[in-house]
Structures are given as structure tokens and as C-alpha cells.
VEXDREN-2710 file (C-alpha; in Angstrom, 1 decimal):
% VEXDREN-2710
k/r/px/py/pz
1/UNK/0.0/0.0/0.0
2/UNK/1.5/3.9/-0.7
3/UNK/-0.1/6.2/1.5
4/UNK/0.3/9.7/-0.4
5/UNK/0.1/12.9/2.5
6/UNK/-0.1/16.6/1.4
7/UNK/2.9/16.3/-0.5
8/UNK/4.5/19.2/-2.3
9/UNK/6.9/19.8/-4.5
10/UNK/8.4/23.2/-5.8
11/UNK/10.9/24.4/-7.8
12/UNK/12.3/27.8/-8.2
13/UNK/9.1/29.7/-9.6
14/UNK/6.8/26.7/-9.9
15/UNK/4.9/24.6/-7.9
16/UNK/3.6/21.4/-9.9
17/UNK/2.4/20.1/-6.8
18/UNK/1.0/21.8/-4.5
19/UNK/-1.3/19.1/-2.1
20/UNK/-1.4/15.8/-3.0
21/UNK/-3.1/13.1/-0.8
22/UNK/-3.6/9.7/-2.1
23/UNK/-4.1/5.8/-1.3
24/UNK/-3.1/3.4/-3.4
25/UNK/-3.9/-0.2/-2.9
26/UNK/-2.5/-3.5/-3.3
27/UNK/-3.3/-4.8/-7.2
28/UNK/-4.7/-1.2/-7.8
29/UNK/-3.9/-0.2/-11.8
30/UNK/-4.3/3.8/-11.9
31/UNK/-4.3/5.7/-14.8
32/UNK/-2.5/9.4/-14.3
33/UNK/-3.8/11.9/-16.4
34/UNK/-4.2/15.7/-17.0
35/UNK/-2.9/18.3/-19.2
36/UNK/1.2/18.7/-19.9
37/UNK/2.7/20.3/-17.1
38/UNK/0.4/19.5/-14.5
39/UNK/3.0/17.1/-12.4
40/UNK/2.2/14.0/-13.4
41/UNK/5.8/12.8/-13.7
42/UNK/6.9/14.7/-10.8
43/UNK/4.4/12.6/-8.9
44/UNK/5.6/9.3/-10.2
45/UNK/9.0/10.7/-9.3
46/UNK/8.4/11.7/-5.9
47/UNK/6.7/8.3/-4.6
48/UNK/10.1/6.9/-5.1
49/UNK/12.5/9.6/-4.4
50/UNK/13.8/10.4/-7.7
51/UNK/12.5/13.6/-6.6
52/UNK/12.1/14.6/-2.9
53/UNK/9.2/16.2/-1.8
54/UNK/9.4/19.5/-0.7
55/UNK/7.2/18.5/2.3
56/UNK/4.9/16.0/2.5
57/UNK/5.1/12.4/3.2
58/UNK/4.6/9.3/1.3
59/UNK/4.8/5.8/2.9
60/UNK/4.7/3.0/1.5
61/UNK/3.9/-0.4/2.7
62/UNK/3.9/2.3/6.4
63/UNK/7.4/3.4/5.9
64/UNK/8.2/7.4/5.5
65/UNK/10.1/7.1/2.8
66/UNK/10.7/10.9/2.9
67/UNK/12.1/10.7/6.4
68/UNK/15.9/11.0/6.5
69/UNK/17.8/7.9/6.5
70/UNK/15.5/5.8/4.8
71/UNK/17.1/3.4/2.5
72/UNK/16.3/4.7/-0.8
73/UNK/18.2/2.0/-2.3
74/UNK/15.5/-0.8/-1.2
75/UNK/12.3/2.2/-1.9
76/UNK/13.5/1.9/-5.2
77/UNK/13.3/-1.9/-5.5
78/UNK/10.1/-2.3/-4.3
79/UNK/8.7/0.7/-6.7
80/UNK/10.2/-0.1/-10.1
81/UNK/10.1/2.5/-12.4
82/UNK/9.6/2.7/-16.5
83/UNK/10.7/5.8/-18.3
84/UNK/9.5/7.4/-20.8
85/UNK/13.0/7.3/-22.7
86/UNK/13.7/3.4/-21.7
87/UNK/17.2/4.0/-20.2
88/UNK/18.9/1.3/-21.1
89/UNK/22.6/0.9/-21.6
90/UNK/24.3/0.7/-24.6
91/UNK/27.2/-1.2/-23.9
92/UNK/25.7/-4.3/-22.8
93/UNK/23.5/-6.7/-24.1
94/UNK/19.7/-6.8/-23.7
95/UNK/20.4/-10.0/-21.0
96/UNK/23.1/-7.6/-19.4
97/UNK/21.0/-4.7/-19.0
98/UNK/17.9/-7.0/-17.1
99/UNK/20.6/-8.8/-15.4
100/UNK/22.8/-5.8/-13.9
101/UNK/20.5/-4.3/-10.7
102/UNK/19.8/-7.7/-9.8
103/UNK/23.3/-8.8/-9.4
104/UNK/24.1/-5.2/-7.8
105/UNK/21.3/-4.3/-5.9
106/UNK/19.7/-8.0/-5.0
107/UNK/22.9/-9.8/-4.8
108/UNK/22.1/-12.6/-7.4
109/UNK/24.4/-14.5/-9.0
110/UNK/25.3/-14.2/-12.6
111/UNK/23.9/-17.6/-13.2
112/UNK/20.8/-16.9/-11.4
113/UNK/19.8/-13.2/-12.5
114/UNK/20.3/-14.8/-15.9
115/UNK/18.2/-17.2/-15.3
116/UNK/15.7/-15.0/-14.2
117/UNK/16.1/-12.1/-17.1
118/UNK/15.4/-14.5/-19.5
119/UNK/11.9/-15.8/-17.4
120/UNK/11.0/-12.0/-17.8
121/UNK/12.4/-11.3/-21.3
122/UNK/10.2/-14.1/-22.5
123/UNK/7.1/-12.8/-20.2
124/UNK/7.5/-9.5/-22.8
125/UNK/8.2/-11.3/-25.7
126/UNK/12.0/-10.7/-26.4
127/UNK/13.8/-13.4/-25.1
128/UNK/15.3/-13.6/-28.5
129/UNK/16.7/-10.8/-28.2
130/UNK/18.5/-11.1/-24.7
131/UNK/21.7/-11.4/-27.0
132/UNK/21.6/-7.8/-29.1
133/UNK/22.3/-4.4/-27.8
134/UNK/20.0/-1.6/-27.2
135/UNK/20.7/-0.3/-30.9
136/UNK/19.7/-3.3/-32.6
137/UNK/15.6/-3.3/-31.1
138/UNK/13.3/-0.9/-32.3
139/UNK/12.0/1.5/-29.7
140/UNK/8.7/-0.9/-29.0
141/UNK/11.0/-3.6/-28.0
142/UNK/13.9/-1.6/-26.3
143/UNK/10.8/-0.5/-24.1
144/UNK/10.0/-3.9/-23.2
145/UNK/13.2/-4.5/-22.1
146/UNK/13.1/-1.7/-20.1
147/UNK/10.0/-3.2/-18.7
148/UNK/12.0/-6.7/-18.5
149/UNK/14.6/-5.1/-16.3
150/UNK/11.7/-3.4/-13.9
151/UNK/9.5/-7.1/-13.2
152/UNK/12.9/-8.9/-12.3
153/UNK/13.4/-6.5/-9.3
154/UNK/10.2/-8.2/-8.7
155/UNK/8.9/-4.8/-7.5
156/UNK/5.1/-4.4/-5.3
157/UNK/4.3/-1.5/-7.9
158/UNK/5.5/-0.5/-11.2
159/UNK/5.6/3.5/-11.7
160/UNK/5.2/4.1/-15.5
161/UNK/6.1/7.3/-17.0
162/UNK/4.2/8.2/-20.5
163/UNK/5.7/4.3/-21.6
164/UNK/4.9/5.1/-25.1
165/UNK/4.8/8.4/-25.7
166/UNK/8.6/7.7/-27.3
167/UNK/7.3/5.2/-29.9
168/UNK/6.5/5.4/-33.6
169/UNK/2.5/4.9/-33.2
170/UNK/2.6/1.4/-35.3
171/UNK/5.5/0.2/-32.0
172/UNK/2.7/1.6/-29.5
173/UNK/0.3/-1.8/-29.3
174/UNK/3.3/-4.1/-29.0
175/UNK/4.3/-2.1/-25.8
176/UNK/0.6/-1.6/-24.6
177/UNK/-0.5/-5.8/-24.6
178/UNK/2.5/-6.2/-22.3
179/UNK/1.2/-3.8/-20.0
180/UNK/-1.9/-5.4/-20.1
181/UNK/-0.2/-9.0/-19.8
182/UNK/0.7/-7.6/-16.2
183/UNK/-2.2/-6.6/-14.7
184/UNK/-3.8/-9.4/-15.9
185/UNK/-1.2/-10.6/-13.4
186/UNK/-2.2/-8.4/-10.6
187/UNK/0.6/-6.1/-10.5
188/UNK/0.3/-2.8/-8.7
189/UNK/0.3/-0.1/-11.1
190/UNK/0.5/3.7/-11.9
191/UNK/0.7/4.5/-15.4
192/UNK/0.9/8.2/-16.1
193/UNK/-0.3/8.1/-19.8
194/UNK/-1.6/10.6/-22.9
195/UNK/-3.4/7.4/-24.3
196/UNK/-7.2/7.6/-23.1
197/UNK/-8.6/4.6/-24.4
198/UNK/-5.8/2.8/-23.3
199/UNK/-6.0/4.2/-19.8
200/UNK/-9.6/3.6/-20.3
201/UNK/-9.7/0.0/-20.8
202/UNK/-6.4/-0.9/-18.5
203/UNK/-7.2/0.8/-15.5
204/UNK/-9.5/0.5/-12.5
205/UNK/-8.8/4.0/-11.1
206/UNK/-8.2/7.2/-12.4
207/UNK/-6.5/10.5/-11.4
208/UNK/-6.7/13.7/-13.1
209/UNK/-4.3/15.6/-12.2
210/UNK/-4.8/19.8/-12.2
211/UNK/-4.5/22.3/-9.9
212/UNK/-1.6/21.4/-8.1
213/UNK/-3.1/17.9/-6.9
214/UNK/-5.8/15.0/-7.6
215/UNK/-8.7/17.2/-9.4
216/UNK/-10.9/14.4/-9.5
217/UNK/-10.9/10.5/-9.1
218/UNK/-13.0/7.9/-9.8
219/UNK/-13.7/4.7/-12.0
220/UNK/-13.1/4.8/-15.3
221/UNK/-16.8/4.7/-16.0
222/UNK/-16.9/7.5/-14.0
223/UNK/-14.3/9.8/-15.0
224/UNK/-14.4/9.0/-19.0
225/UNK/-18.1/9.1/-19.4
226/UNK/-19.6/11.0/-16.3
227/UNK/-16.8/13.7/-15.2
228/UNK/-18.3/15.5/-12.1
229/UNK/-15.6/18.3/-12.5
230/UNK/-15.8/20.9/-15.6
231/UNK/-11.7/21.2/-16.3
232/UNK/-11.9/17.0/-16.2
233/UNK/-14.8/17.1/-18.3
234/UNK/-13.1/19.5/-21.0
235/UNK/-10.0/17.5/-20.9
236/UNK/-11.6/14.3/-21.5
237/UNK/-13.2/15.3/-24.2
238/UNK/-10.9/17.5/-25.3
239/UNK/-12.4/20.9/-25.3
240/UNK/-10.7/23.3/-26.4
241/UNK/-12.3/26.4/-24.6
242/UNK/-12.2/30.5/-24.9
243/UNK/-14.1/32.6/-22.8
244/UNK/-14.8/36.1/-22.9
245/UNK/-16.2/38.1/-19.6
246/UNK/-18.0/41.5/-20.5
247/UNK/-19.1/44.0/-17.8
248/UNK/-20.1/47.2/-19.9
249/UNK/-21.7/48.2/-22.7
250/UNK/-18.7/50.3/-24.3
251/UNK/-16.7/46.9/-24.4
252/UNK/-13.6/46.2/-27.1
253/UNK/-16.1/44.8/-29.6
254/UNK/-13.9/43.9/-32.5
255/UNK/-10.8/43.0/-29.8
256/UNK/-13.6/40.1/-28.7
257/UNK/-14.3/39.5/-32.6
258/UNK/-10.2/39.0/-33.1
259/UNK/-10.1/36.7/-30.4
260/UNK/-12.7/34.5/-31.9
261/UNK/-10.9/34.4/-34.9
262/UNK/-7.3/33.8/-33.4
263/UNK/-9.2/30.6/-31.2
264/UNK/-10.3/29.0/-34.2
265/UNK/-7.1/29.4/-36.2
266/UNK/-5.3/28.3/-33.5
267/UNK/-7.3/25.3/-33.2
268/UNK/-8.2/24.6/-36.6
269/UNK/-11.7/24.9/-36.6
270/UNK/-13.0/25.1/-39.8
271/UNK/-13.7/28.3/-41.7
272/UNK/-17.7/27.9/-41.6
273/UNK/-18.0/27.6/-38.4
274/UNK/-15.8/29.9/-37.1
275/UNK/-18.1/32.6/-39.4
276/UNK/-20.8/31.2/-37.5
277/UNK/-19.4/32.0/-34.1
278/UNK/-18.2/35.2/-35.3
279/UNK/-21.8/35.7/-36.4
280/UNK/-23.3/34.1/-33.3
281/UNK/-21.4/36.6/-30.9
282/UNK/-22.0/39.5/-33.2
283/UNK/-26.2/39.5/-33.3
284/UNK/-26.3/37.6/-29.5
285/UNK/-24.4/39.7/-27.5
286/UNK/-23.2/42.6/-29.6
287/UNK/-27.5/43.2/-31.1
288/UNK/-29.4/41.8/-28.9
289/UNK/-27.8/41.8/-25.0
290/UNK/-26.1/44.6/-24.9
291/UNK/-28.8/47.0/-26.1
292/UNK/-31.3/45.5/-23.4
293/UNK/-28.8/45.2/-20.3
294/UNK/-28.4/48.0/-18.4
295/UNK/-26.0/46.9/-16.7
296/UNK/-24.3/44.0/-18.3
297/UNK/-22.4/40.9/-16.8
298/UNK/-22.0/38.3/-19.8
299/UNK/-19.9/35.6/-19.5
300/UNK/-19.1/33.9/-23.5
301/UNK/-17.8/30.4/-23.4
302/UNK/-16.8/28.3/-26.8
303/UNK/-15.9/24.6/-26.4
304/UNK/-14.8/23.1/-29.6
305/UNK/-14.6/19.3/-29.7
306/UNK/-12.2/18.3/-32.3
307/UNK/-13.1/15.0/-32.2
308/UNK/-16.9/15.4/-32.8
309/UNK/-16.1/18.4/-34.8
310/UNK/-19.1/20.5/-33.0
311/UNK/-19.0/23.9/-31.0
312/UNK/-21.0/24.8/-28.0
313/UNK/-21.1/28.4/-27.8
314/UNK/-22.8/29.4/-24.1
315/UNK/-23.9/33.3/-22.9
316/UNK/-24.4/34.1/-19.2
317/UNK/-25.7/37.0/-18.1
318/UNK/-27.3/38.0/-14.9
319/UNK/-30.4/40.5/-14.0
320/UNK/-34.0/38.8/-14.0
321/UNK/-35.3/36.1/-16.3
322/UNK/-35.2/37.5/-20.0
323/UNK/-34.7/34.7/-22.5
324/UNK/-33.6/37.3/-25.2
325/UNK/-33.8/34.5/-28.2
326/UNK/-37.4/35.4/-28.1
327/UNK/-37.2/39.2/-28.2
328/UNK/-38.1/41.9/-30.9
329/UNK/-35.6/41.5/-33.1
330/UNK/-36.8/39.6/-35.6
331/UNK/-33.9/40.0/-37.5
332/UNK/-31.3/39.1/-35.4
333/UNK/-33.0/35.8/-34.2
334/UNK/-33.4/34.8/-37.6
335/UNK/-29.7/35.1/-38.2
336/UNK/-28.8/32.9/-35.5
337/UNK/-31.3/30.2/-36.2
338/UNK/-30.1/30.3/-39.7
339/UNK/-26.4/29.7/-38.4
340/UNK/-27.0/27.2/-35.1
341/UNK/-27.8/23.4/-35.5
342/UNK/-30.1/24.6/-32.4
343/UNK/-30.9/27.4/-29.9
344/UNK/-31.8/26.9/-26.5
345/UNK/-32.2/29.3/-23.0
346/UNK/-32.8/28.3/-19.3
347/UNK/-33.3/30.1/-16.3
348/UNK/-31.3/29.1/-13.0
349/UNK/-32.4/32.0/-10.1
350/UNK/-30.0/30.2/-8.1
351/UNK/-27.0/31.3/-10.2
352/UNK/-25.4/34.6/-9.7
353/UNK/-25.6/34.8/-13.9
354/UNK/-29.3/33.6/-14.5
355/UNK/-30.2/33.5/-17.7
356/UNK/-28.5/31.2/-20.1
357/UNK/-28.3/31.1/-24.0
358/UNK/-26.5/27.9/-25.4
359/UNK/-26.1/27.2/-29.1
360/UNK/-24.4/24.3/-31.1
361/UNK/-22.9/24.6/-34.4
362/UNK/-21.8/21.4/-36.3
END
């Protein structure tokens, strides 16, 4: 078990964690996930002392192992790690590189960590290649070495950082059904990974990672098809999201109009709908709100979903119910039905901004 306790951890300017606090069980396979940046690998790190907390503690199996004087040496055999870049060396042979830590580190013989790298080459699939170097295996297999040399530590968990986000997509699979392979053996397992279906299917906990700690957790059923959280919910389905906040009428209109344009450029939205949302935020807000709000508060939100190639554009505003799709102005109404897939406004009193407008464009 690793028992995960406010932990922190800064660097000069930047705090990637800020509180983290975490149980991880016994034959638990978690999924890491969130946006780049976000400390996902500086978590992984930190659990076993690659990187030491700035405060904070982690224990695993009930020892501190941010207290001074633990043996980091025997941490780090019982929490195997799997980088990213495989780290394998490239003087010695594919055998040599599974066999050297346990020799080292366990105290093996030759005879007998060879005996045992080639149980665990041939559990990945490589043992024949225990006799080439690192240079001769594509990057797919030089990862499953890497994974080779991690399982004969015989480790309680295995720490996986991005394992295939250094691989040609067609070497991806290859290194994937291994992973699989082992929790199908009931390995402990935190993977922090980019590949969502793969997390998806593998996994039966999930951490999104934001904010300087756990965001939200849950199930996979949970977090991939009910997110409770609106950032975990944008991420999943990848969102890409602009908002715009205007709080009086004399507001930079064609700044807002340029910043439209500059968000769908930047994310490739196509050119008719991004003339649509130009349009959409034009006769909304620009004719019909701002004319009737004394006052105005508008919040503008656009979620683009590249994968389902659809837009959401949403207008808060606050003041008492006025659902201003069904006001005078014929003309601007007719616009934006003539542009949206559909139109729809709600009232929520409870909500400091009330009255809501939300449009989809396709």
C-alpha cells in the first residue's frame, strides 16, 4: 500500500504540486492523467525519491520514505520505475542490461539473474533478443526490455512514466498488450499516460491531475463518461475552450471578434463555423444583449470538440429572467437560427448569472 500525505513539490518559480493526498492499494492499476505540465511525472518521481518532496510524506507499505535515512536504495526496489525514454545501456547486451540491478542491488548471481532475465524477457516477448544491444531493437522492443529489467526487481508496484509516448504509433500496441499482460497478473500499477482509451480499458482507477493535486478520481466509468468536474470534463473530451467576460456596454467589440478568430485558427476549426461563431457573438451579444442590459455581466464560453467536430457556444448574463432568443428583433434571431444546429435558453435564479443562452454549431 502507498499512503500519499499533502505532498508538495516546488521548484524555483513553480509549484507542480502543491497538495497531494492519495491511497493506493495493493493490485490497484491507476491511470494518471491531465494536461502537460500539470505534475504527473513529478508525482511518479516523488513516490520513489527520484524527486524529494518538498514537504509532505509518502509511505509506503507504512514506511516514511521521505524521512531521512531511509534506504532509498530498497524504496526503489520495491517501486520499479519505467521511463518514458527506456534507459537502457548501450554497452551491454539486452540480458546484461535485465541482469545488472539484480546482481548489484539483489545480490544474485550471474547464473541466477540470468536465469531469471530471460523468465522476464520471454514474459515481454524478447527473449530472442536477450543477446543484441539496445541499438539493434526498435524503440517498442527496447521499451520492453526496459519493462523486463523493472518485473525482475520483482517490484510491489511499477511507476510508468508516459511508456509510449517515445514510440512510432505502429511500435505503440506491442508495448501496450504487455502492460496489459501484467495486470492481468495483478501487478500494482501507476501509469501516467496521454493514451485515453488505453487508460480507459487498462485501469480501475483514475486520477486527473490539475490544480496542483488530484482534481478528480473515480472509476473509469466514472471519470471517462460522467466527469463531475468541468476542467476533467473539458480535458476528457478534449475541449478546447475560450471565454470572454463583458461587464459594460462600451466593451472592445472587434478586440472580442479577433479573439474569436485567433481561437479557431489556432485550433483549426473550420472556416464555416468559425463565421458562424463570429456571427453568433455579433447579433447575440453585440445586437441583442447589450442594447437590453443596463447593466451588463456576460460571461461567453466556446468549447470546440475536435473529435466530434461540434462547438457549443454558451452566454451568461445575470439580471432577471429575460430569454432574449425570443425578443423583438426579428432579425437578429433569424440570423442565428439560420447559423446554429439549435438554440436553447434556461433560467437558473439560483446562479449569480441567471439566464443562459447555449447554441451548437456542427
Amino acid at each position: 500500500m502507498i499512503e500519499i500525505s499533502h505532498l508538495r513539490k516546488e521548484y524555483d518559480g513553480v509549484v507542480p504540486l502543491e497538495d497531494v493526498n492519495a491511497v493506493i492499494h495493493d493490485g490497484d492499476i491507476i491511470s494518471v492523467i491531465g494536461p502537460s505540465g500539470s505534475g504527473k511525472s513529478t508525482l511518479l518521481r516523488c513516490i520513489n525519491m527520484l524527486e524529494k518532496p518538498t514537504s509532505g510524506q509518502v509511505l509506503i507499505n507504512g514506511v516514511d520514505v521521505t524521512q531521512a535515512g531511509c534506504d532509498l536504495g530498497k524504496v526503489r526496489q520495491k517501486t520499479g520505475m519505467v521511463f518514458q525514454d527506456f534507459k537502457l545501456f548501450g554497452h551491454l547486451r539486452v540480458i546484461e542490461n535485465v541482469m545488472l540491478a539484480q546482481v548489484d542491488l539483489l545480490g544474485l548471481s550471474r547464473q541466477e539473474a540470468y536465469d531469471k532475465g530471460m523468465v522476464y524477457l520471454k514474459t515481454v516477448g524478447l527473449s530472442e533478443k536477450a543477446m543484441n544491444y539496445p541499438e539493434e531493437l526498435s524503440g517498442g522492443q527496447k521499451q520492453r526490455a526496459a519493462i523486463a529489467r523493472t518485473l525482475a526487481m520483482e517490484p510491489d508496484t511499477i511507476l510508468l512514466d508516459e511508456p509510449t509516448s517515445a514510440l512510432d504509433p505502429n511500435m505503440v500496441g506491442e508495448v501496450q498488450a504487455v502492460i496489459r499482460k501484467l495486470a492481468k497478473m495483478g501487478k500494482t500499477m501507476i501509469i501516467v499516460t496521454h493514451e485515453m482509451n488505453f487508460a480507459r480499458a487498462i485501469c480501475n482507477r483514475v486520477f486527473y491531475i490539475d490544480e496542483g493535486g488530484i482534481y478528480e478520481e473515480g472509476s473509469p466509468e466514472q471519470i471517462f463518461g460522467h466527469p463531475l468536474k468541468e476542467k476533467t470534463r473539458r480535458f476528457i473530451h478534449r475541449l478546447k475552450v475560450l471565454e470572454l467576460r463583458i461587464r459594460h456596454k462600451d466593451y472592445d467589440f472587434p478586440a472580442a471578434q479577433a479573439e474569436i478568430i485567433s481561437y479557431s485558427e489556432k485550433n483549426q476549426i473550420p472556416r464555416r463555423m468559425d463565421t458562424h461563431l463570429q456571427l453568433a457573438f455579433e447579433e447575440l451579444v453585440q445586437q441583442l444583449l447589450i442594447p437590453s442590459l443596463e447593466d451588463p455581466d456576460i460571461l461567453v464560453t466556446i468549447e470546440y470538440s475536435e473529435e466530434r467536430e461540434k462547438a457549443i457556444f454558451t452566454v451568461l448574463y445575470g439580471g432577471e429572467k429575460v430569454d432574449i432568443t425570443a425578443g423583438a428583433d426579428e432579425l437578429a434571431i433569424t440570423v442565428l437560427k439560420g447559423v446554429a444546429e439549435s438554440i436553447e435558453y434556461s433560467y437558473h435564479p439560483e446562479e449569480d448569472l441567471a439566464n443562459k443562452v447555449v447554441m451548437s454549431f456542427t
